[in-house]
OpenMM code with the backbone's topology and positions (N, CA, C; nanometers):
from openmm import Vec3, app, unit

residues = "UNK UNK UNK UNK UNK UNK UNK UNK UNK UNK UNK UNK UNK UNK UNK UNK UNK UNK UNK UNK UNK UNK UNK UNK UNK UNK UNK UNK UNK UNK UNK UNK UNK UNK UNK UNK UNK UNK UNK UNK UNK UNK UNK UNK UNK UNK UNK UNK UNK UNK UNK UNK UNK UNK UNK UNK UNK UNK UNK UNK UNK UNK UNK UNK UNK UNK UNK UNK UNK UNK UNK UNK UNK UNK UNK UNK UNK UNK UNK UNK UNK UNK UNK UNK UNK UNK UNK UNK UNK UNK UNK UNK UNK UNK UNK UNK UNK UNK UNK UNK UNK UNK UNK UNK UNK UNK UNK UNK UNK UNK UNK UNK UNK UNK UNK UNK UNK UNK UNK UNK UNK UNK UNK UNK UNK UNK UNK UNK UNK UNK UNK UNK UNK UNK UNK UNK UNK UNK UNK UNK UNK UNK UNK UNK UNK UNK UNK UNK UNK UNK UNK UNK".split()
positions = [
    Vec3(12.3342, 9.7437, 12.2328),
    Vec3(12.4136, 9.7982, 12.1246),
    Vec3(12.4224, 9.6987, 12.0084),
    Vec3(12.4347, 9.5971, 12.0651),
    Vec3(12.4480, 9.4596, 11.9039),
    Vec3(12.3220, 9.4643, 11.8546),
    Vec3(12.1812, 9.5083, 11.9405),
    Vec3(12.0699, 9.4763, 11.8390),
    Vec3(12.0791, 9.6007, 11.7945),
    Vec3(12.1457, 9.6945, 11.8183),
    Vec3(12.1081, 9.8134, 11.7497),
    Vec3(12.1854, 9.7966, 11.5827),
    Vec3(12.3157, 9.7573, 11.5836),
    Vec3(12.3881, 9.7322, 11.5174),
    Vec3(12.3618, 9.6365, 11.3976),
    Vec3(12.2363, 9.5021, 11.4277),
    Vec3(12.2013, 9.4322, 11.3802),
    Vec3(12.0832, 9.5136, 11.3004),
    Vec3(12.0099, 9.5981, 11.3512),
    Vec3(11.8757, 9.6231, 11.3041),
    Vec3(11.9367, 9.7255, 11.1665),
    Vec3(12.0632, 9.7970, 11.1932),
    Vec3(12.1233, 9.8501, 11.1051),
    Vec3(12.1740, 9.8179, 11.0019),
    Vec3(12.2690, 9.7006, 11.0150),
    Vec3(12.2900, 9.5938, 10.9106),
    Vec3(12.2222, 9.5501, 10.8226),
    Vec3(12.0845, 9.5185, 10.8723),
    Vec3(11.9751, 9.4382, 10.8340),
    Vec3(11.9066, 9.5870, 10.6744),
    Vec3(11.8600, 9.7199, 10.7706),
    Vec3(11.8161, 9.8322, 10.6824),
    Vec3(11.9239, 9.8476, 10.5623),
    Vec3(12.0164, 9.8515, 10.6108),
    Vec3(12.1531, 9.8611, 10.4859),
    Vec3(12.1732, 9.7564, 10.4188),
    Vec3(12.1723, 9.6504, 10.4463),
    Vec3(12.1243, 9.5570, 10.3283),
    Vec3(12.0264, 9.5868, 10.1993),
    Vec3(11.8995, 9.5186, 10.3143),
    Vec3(11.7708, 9.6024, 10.2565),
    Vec3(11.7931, 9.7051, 10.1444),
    Vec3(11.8170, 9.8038, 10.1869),
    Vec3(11.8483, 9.9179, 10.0805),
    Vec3(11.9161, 9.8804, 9.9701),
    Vec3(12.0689, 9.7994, 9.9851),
    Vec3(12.1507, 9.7778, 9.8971),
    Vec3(12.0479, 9.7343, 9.7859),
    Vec3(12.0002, 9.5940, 9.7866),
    Vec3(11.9072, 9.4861, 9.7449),
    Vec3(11.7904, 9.5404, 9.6763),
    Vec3(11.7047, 9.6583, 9.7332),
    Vec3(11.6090, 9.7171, 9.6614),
    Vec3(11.6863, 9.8251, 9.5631),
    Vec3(11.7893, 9.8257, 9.5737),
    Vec3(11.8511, 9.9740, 9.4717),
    Vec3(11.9228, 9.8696, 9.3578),
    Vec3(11.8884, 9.7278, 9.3440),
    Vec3(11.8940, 9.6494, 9.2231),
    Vec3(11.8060, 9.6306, 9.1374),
    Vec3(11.7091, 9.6780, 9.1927),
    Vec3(11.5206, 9.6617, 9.1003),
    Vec3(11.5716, 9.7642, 8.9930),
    Vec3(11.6194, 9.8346, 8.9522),
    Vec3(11.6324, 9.9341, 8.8940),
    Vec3(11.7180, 9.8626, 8.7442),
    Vec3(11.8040, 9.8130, 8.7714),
    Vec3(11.9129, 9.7791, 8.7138),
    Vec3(11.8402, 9.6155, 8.6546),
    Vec3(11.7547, 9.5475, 8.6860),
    Vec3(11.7180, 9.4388, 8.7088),
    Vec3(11.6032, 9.4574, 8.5999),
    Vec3(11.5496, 9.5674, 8.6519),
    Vec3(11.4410, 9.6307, 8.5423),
    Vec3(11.4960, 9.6708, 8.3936),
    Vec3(11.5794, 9.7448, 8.3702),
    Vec3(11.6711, 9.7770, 8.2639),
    Vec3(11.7135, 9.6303, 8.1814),
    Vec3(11.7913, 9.5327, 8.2507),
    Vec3(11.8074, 9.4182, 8.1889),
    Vec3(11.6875, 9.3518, 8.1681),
    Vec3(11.5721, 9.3184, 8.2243),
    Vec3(11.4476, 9.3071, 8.1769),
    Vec3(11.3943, 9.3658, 8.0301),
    Vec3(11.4621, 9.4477, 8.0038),
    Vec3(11.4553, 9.5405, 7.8300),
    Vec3(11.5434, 9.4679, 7.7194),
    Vec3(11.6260, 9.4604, 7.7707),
    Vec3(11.7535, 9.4003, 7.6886),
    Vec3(11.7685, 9.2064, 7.6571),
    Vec3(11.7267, 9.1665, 7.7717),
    Vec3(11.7214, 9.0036, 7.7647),
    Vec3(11.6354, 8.9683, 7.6911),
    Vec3(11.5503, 9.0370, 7.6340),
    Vec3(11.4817, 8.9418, 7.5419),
    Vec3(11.5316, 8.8966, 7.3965),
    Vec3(11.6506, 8.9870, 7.3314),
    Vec3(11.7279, 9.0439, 7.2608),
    Vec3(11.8819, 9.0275, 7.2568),
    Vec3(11.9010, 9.0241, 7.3831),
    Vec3(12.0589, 8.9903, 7.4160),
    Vec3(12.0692, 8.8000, 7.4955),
    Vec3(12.1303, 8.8180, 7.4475),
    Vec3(12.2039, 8.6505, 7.5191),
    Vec3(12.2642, 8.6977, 7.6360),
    Vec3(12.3560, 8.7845, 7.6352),
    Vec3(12.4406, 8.8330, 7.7233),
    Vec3(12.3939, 8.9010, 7.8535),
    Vec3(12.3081, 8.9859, 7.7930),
    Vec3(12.1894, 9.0905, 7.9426),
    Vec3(12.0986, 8.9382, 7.9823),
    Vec3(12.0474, 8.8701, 7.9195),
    Vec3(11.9610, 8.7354, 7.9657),
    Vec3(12.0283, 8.6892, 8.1209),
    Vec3(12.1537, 8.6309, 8.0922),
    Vec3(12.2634, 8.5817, 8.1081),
    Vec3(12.3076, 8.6436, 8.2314),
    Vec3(12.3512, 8.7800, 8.2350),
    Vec3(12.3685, 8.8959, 8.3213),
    Vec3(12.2428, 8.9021, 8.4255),
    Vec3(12.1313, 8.9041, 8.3739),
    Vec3(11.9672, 8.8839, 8.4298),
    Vec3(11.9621, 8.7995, 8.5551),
    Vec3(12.0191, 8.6489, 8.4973),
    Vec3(11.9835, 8.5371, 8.5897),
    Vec3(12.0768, 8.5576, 8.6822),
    Vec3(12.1784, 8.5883, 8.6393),
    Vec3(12.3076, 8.6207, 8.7540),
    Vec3(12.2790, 8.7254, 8.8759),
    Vec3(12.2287, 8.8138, 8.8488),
    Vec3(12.2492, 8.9225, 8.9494),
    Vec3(12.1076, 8.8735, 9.0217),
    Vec3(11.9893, 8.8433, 8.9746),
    Vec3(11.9188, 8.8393, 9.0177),
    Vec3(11.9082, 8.6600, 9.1298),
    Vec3(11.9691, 8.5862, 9.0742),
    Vec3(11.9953, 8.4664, 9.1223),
    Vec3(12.0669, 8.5198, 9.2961),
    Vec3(12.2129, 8.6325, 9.2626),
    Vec3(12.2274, 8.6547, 9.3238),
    Vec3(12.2075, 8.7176, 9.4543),
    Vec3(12.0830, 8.7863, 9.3941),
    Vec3(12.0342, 8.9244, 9.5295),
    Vec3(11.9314, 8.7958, 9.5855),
    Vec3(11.8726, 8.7228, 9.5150),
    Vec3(11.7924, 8.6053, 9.5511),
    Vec3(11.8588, 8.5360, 9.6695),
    Vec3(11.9654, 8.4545, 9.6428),
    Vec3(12.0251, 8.3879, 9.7692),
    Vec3(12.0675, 8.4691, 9.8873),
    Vec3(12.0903, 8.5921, 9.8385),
    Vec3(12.1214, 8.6485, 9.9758),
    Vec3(12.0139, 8.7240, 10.0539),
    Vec3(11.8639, 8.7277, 10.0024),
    Vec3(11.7737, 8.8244, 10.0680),
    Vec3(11.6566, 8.6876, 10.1147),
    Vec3(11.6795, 8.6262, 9.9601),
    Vec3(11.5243, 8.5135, 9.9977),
    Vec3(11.3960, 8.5995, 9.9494),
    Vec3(11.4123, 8.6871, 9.8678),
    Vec3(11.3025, 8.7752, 9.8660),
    Vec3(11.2667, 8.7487, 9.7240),
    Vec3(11.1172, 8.6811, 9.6834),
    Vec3(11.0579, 8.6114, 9.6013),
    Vec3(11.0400, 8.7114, 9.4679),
    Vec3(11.1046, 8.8860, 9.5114),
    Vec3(11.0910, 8.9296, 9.3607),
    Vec3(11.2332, 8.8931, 9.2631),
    Vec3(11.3255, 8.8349, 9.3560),
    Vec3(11.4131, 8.8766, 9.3068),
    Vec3(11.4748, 8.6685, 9.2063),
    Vec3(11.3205, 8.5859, 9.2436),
    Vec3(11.3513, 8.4717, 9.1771),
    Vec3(11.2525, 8.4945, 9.0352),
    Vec3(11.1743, 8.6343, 9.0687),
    Vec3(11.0368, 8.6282, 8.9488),
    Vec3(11.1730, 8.6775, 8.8358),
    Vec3(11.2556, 8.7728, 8.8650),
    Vec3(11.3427, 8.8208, 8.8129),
    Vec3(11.4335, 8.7128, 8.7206),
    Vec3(11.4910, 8.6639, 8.7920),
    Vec3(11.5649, 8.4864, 8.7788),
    Vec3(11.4917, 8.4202, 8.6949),
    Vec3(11.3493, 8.3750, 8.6666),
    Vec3(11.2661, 8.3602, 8.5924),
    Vec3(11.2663, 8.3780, 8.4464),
    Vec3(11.2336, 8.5620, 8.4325),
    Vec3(11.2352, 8.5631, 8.3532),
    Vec3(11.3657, 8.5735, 8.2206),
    Vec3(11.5035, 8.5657, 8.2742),
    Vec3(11.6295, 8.5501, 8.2716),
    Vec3(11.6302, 8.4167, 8.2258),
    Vec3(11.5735, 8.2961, 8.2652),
    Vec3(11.4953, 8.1565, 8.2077),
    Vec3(11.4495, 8.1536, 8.1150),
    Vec3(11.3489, 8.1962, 8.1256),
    Vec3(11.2696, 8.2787, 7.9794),
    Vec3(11.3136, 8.3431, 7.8471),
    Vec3(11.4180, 8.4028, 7.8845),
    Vec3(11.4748, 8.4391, 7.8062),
    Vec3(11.6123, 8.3831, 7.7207),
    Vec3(11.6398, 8.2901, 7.7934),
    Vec3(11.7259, 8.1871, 7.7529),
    Vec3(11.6968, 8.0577, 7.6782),
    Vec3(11.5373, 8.0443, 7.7261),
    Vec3(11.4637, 7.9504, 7.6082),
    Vec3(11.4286, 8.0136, 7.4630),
    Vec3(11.4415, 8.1244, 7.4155),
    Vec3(11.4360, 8.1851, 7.3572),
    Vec3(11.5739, 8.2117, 7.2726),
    Vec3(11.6876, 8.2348, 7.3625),
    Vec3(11.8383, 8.2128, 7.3183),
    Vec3(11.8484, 8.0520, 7.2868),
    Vec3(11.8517, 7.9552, 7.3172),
    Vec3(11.8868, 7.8434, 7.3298),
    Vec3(11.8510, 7.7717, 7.1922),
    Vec3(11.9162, 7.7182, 7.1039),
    Vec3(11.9590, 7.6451, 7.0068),
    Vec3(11.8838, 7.5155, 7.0045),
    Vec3(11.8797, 7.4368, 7.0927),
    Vec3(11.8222, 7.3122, 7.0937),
    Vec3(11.6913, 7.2922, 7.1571),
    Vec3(11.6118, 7.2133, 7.0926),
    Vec3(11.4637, 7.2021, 7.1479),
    Vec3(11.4265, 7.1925, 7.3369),
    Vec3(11.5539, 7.0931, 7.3119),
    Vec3(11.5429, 7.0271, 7.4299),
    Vec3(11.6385, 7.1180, 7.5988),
    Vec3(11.7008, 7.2174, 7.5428),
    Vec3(11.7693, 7.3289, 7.6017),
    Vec3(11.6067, 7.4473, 7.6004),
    Vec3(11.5902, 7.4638, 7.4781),
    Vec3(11.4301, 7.5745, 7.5588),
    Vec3(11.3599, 7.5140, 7.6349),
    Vec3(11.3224, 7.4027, 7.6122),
    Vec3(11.2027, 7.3420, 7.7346),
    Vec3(11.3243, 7.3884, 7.8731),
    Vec3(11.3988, 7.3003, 7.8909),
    Vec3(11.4890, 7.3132, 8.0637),
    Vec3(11.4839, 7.4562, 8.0594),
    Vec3(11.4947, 7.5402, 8.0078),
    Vec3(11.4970, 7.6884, 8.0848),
    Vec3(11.3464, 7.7207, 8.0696),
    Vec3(11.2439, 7.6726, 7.9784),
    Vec3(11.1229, 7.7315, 7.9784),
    Vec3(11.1011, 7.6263, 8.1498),
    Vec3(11.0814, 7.5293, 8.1348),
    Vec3(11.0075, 7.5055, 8.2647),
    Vec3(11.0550, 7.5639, 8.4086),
    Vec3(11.2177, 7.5545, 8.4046),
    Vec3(11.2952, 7.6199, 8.4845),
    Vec3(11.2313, 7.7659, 8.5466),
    Vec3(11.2034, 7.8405, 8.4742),
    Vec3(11.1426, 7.9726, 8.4591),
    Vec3(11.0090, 7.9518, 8.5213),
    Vec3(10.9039, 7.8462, 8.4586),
    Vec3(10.7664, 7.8402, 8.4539),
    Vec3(10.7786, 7.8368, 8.6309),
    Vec3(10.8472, 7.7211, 8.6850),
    Vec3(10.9112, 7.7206, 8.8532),
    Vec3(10.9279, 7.8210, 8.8777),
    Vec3(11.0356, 7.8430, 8.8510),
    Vec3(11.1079, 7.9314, 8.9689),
    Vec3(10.9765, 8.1034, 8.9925),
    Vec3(10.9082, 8.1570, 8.8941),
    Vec3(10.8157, 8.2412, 8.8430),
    Vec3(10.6878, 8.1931, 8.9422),
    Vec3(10.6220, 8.0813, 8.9215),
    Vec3(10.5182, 8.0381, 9.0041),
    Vec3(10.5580, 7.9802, 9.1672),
    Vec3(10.6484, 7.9541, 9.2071),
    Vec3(10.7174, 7.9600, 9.3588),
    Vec3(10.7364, 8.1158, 9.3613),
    Vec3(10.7632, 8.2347, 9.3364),
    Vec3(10.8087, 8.3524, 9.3806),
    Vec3(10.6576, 8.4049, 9.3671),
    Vec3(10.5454, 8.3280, 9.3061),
    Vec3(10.4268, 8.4173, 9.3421),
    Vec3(10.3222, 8.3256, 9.4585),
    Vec3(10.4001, 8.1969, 9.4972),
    Vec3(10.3222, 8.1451, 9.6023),
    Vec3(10.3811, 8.2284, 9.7327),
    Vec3(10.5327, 8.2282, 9.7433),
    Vec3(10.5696, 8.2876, 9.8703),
    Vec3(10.5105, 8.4257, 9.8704),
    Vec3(10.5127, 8.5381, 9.7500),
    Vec3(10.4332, 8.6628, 9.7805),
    Vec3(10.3464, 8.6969, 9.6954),
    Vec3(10.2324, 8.6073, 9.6742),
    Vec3(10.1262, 8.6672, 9.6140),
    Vec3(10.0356, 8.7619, 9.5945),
    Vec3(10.0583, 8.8694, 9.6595),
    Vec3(9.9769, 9.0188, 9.6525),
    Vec3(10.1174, 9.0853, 9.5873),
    Vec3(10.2672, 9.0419, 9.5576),
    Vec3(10.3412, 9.1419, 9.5098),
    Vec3(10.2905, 9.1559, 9.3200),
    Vec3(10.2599, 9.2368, 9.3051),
    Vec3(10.1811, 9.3260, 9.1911),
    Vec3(10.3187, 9.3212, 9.1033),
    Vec3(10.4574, 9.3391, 9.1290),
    Vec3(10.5631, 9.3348, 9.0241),
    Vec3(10.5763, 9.1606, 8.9590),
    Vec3(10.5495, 9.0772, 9.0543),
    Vec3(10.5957, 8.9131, 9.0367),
    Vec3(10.4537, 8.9164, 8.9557),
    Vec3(10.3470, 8.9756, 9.0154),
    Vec3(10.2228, 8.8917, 8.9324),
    Vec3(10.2802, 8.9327, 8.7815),
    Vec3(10.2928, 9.0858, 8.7632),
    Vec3(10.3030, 9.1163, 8.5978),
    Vec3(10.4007, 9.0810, 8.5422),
    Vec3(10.5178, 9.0091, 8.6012),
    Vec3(10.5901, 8.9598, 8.5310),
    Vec3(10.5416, 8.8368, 8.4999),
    Vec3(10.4385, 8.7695, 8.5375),
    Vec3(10.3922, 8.6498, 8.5070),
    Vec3(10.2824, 8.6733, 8.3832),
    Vec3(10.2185, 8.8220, 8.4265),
    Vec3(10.0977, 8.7791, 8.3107),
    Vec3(10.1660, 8.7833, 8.2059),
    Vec3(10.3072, 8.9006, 8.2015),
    Vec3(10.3252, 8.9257, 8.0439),
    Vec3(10.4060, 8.8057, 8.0161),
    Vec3(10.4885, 8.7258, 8.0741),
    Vec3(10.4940, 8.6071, 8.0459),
    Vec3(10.4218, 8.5270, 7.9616),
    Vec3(10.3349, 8.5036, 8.0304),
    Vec3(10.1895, 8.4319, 7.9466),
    Vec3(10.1341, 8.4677, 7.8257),
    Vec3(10.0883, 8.6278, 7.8707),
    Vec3(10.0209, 8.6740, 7.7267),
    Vec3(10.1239, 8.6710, 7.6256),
    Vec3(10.2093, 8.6537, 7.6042),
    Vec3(10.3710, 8.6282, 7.4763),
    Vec3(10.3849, 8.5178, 7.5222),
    Vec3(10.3784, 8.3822, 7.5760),
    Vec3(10.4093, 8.2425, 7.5699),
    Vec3(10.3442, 8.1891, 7.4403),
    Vec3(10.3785, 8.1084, 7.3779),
    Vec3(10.3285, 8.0013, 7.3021),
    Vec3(10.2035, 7.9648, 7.3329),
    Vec3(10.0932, 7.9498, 7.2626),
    Vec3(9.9563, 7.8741, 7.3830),
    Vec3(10.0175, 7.7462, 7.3594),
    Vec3(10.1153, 7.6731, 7.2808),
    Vec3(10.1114, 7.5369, 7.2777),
    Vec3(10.1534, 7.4723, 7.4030),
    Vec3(10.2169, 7.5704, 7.4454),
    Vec3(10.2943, 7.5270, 7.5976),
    Vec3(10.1995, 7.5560, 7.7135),
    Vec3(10.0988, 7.5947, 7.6864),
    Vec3(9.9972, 7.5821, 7.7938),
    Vec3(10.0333, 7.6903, 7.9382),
    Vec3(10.0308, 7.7876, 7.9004),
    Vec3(10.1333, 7.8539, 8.0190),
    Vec3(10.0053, 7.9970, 8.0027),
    Vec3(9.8966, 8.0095, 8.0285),
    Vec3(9.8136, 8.1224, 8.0108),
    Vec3(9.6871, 8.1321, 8.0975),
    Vec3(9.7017, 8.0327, 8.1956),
    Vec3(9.6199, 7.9877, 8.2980),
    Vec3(9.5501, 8.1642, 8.3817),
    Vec3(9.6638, 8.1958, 8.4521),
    Vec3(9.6628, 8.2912, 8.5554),
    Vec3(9.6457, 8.4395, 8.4950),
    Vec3(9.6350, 8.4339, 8.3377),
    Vec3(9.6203, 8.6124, 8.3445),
    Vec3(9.4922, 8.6817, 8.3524),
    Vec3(9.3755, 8.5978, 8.3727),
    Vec3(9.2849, 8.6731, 8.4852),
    Vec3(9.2948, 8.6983, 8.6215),
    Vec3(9.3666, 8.5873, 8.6996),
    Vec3(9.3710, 8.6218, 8.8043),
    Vec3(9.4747, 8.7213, 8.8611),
    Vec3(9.6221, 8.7190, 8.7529),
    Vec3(9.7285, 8.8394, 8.7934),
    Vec3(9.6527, 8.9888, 8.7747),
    Vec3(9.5684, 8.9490, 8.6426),
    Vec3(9.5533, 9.1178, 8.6058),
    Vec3(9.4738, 9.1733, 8.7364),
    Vec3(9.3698, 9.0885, 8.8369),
    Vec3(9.2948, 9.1017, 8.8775),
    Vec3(9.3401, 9.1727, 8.9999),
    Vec3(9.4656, 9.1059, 9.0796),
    Vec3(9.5512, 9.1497, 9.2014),
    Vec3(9.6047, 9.2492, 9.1298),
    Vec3(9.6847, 9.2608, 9.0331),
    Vec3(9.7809, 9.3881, 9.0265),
    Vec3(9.6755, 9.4772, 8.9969),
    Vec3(9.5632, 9.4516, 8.9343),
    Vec3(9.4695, 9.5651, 8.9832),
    Vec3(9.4159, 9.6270, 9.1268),
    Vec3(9.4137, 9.5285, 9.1837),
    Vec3(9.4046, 9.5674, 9.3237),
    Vec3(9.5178, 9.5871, 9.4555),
    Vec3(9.6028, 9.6051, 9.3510),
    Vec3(9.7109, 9.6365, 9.4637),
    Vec3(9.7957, 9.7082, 9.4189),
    Vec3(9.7252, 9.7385, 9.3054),
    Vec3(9.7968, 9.9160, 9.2076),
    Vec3(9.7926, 9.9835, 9.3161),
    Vec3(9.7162, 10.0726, 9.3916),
    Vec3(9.7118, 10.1666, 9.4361),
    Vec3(9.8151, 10.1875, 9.5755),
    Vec3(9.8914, 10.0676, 9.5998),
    Vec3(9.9084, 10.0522, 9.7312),
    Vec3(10.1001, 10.0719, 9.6814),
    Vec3(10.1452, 10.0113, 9.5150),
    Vec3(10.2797, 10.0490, 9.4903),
    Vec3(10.3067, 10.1721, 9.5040),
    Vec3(10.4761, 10.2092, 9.5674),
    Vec3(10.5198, 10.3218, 9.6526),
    Vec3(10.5939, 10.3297, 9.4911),
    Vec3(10.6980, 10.2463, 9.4353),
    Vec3(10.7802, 10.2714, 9.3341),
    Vec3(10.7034, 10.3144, 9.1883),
    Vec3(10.7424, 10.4913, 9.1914),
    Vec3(10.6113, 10.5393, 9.0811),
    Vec3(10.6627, 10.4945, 8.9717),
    Vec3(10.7995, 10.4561, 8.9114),
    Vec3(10.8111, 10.4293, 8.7828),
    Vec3(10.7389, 10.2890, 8.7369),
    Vec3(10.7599, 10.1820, 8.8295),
    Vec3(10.6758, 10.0743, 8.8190),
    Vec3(10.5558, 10.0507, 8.8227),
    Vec3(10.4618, 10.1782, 8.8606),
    Vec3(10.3221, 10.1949, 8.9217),
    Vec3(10.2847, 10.2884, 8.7755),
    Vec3(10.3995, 10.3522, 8.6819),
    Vec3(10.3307, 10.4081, 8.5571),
    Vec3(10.3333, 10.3244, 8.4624),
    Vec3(10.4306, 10.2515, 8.4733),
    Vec3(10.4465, 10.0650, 8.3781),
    Vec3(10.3147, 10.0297, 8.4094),
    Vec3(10.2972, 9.9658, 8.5141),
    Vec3(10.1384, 9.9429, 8.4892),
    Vec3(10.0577, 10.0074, 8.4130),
    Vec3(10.0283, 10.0848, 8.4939),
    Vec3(9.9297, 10.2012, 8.4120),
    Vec3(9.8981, 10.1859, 8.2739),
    Vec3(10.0202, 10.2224, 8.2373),
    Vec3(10.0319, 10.2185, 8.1046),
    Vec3(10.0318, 10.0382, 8.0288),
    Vec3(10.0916, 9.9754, 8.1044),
    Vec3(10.0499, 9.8469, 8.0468),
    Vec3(9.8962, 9.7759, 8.0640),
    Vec3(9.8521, 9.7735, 8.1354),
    Vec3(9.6860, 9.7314, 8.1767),
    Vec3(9.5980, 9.8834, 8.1085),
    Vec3(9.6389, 9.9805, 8.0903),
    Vec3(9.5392, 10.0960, 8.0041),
    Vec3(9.4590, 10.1221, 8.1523),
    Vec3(9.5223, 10.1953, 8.2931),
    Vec3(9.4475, 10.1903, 8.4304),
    Vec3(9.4679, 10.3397, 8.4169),
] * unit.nanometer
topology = app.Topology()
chain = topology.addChain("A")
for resn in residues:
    res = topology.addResidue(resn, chain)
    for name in ("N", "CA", "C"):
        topology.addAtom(name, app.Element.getBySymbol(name[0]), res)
């Protein structure tokens, strides 16, 4: 009965945690633009992060980084959140590198980075997996984002 109870716990989590991609995605629109959704970004996603360990939810955290180097006033305040980001973004695609959402948040990263900052390495090799592992995403709104972003 406790493993039954556990295996239940575990799915209801789960669920909770994936029914944040949604909301996570939405602030993904707004942070580039808002200080506040940025801000909101790193938070929730920082948060579903420590409690799952699940590497989409630091690509997320990332770009919440990203977007704060962009907010940030002082030279030396964009670099700490740009590199911050450049981390936390390239660790969430070593632990799951076939996930097709972490890669494209990295290419479009890149393709809009600065080239001065040297950050444009990988968008042959992201475009290359999320091409090949288009077909295999279950979440269709994210699977027509592609689409429509790569022209597939």
């Amino acid at each position: 009965m406790k493993f039954l109870s556990a295996i239940f716990f575990l799915l209801m989590a789960n669920m909770m945690f994936s029914q944040n991609l949604p909301e996570l995605r939405t602030l993904l629109k707004t942070g580039e633009t808002s200080e506040a959704s940025a801000k909101v970004l790193i938070d929730k996603s920082s948060t579903a992060f420590t409690k799952t360990k699940q590497p989409i939810y630091a690509g997320f955290m990332a770009i919440g980084q990203f977007f704060m180097a962009k907010h940030a006033f002082s030279p030396f305040k964009k670099m700490s959140y740009f590199n911050e980001g450049k981390k936390n973004l390239d660790n969430a695609i070593i632990k799951d590198p076939k996930n097709a959402e972490i890669r494209l948040l990295r290419l479009i990263t890149q393709e809009k980075a600065p080239k001065l900052l040297g950050y444009s390495k990988n968008i042959s090799e992201d475009k290359r997996i999320i091409t090949s592992e288009y077909t295999k995403i279950e979440d269709e709104a994210l699977k027509l984002y592609i689409k429509n972003y790569l022209n597939l």
